[in-house]
C-alpha positions as CSV (number, residue, x, y, z in Angstrom):
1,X,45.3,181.1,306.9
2,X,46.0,177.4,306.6
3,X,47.9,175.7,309.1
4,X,49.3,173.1,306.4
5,X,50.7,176.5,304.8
6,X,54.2,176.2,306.0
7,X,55.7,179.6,304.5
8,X,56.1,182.5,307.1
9,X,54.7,185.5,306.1
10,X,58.1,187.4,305.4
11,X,59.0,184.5,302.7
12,X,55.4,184.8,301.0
13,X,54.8,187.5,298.5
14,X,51.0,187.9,299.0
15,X,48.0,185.9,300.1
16,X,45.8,183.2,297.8
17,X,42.2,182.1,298.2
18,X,39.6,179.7,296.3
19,X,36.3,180.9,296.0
20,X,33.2,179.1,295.7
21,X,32.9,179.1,292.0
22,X,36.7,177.9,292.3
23,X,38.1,180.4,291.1
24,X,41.8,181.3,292.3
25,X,41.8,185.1,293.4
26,X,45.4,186.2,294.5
27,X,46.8,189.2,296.1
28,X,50.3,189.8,295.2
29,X,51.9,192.5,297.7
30,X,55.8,192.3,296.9
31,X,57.9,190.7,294.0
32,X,59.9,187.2,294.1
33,X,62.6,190.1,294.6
34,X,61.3,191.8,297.3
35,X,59.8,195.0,295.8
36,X,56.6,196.4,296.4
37,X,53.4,195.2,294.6
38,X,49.9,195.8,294.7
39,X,48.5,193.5,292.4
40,X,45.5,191.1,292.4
41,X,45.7,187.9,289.6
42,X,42.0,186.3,289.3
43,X,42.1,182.7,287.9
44,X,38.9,181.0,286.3
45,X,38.6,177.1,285.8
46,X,38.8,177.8,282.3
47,X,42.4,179.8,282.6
48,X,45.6,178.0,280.6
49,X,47.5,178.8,283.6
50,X,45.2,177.3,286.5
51,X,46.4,174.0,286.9
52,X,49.9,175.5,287.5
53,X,49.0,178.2,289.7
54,X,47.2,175.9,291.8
55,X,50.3,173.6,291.6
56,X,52.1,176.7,293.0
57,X,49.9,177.1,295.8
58,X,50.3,173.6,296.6
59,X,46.4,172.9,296.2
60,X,43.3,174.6,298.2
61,X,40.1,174.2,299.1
62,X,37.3,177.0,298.7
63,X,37.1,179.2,301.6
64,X,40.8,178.4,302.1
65,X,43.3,181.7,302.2
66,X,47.1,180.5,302.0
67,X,50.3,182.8,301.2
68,X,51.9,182.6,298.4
69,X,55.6,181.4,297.7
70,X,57.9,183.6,295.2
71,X,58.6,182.2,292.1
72,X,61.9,180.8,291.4
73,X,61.4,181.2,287.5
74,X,58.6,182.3,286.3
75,X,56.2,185.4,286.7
76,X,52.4,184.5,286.9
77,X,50.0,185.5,283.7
């Protein structure tokens, strides 16, 4: 996990990571609300919703795993 990543695992709803094609792979484990989720979201370059998931992630480098804040509006795609 990165040390930049300031959440604590109790506020994060799953774990992020960039591979070395830059893709963004994410594994969702709970809701924004708080209810159980086992979900994984895969992200190529050439996805309309990259830049903003990446924005949500607050960057990352490949190899880099971060957790993953809830969203305040809206759901991933």
């Amino acid at each position: 996990m990165s040390k930049d990543n300031q959440l604590k695992g109790s506020d994060s709803i799953g774990e992020a990571w960039l591979d070395d094609s830059g893709t963004i792979h994410m594994h969702l484990s709970r809701t924004s609300d708080g209810q159980d989720l086992n979900a994984v979201f895969t992200y190529l370059k050439t996805d309309p919703n990259y830049e903003k998931i990446l924005q949500h992630l607050g960057g990352l480098i490949q190899g880099e795993k971060k957790l993953v804040p809830p969203w305040k509006n809206e759901l991933p795609r």
